[in-house]
N, C-alpha and C positions, 0 to 999 in steps of 0.2 A: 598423386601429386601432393606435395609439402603445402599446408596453407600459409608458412610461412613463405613459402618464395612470393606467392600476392604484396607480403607485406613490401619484403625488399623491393620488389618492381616498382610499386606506388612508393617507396619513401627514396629512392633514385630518383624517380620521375621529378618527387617536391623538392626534391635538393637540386635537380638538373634547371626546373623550371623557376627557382627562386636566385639561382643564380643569372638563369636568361631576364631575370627583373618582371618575370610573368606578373600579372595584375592578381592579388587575393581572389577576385571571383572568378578567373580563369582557369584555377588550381584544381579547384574538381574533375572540371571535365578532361584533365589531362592526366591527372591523376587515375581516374575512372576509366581512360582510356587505353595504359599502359599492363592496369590491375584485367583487365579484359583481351588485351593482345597478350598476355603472358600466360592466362587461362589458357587461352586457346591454341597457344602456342603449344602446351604444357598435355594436353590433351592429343594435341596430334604425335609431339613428341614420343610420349607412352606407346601412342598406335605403333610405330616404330617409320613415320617418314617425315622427319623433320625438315625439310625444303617446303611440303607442300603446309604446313605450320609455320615456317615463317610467311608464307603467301596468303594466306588463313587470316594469319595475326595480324598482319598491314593491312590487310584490305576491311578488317575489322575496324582496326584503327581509324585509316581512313573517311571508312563511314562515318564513325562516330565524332570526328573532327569536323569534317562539313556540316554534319546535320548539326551538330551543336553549333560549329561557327555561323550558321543561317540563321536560328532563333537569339545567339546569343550577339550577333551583328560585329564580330569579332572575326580575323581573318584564320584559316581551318589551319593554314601555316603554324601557326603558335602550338597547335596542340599537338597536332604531326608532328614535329621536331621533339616536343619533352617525352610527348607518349609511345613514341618507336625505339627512343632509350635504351629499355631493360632488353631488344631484341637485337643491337647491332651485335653484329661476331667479333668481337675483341679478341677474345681467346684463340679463336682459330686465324687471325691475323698476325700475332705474337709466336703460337706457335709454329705457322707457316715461314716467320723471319728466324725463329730460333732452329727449326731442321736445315730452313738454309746454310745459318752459320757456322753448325754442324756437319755441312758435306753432305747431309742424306737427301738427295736429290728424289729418290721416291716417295718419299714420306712429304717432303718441299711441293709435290706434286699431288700427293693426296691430299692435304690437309689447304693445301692452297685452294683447289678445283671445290672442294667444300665449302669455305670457305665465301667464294666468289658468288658459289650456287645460292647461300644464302643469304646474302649482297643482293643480288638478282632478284630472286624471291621477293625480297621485301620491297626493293624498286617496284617491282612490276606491281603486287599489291597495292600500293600508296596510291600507283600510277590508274590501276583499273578503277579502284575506288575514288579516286579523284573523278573519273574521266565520265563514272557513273550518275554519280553524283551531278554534278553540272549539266548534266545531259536532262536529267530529270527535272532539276530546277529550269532550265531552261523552257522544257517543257511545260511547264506548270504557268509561268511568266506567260509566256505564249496562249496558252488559254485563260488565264485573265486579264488579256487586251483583247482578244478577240470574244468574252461572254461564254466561254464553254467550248464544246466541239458540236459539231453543227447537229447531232443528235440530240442535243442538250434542248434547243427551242423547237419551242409548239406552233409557233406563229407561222415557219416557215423564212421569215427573213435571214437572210445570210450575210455575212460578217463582210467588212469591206475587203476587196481584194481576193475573197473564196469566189473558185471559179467553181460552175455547178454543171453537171451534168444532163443538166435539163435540154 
């Protein structure tokens, strides 16, 4: 992998994100997050199966948007949208309209069905890591209103609304 592609990923991202009017201290972690899906992207790439890198590389992203928009009380949205960027398929968009307009109906179908696969991909990433993410926070929420999980106390008392098996 080129270490320059990192660069152009992250300097996309800060031209993408300065145009969405992103806030100066939000710019990292978008930044950060784009230079990180595009590694990873770039790595699975090489392996030679690039759908399950773009899937890789969102759900990368994803993580690192939540987790960051948690500590940093900013919403995960903002970083999601600059740092998935350097992954949408442009290319195979353009060239799926240009084989059309050219008549090549199989190539309109290859390049398209690739294209879409990578679309998907990245949906589905954002979507699991999203979906994970909340689940864990939620979790976590959940056991500091209730004091732990009930192996936590020594005392024996149980949390209000814990039914017991006793």
């Amino acid at each position: 992998m080129n270490p320059l592609e990192l660069l152009w990923a992250a300097l996309a991202t800060a031209g993408f994100a300065v145009l969405l009017e992103l806030r100066p201290r939000d710019l990292p972690l978008a930044v950060a997050g784009a230079s990180l899906g595009w590694w990873i992207f770039s790595a699975f790439r090489i392996a030679g199966d690039p759908a399950i890198g773009y899937f890789a590389a969102a759900a990368a992203i994803g993580f690192l948007s939540e987790f960051g928009a948690h500590f940093l009380r900013r919403p995960a949205f903002l970083y999601m949208v600059c740092a998935i960027l350097p992954l949408v398929p442009g290319s195979g968009m353009y060239n799926t309209m240009l084989q059309s307009v050219r008549g090549d109906f199989p190539g309109t179908l290859a390049i398209g069905f690739a294209t879409l696969q990578a679309a998907g991909a990245i949906a589905a990433g954002l979507a699991v890591s999203s979906a994970l993410a909340r689940l864990a926070s939620q979790v976590a929420t959940s056991r500091r209103r209730r004091g732990g999980t009930p192996g936590d106390r020594e005392n024996g008392d149980e949390p209000a609304g814990w039914v017991s098996a006793k």
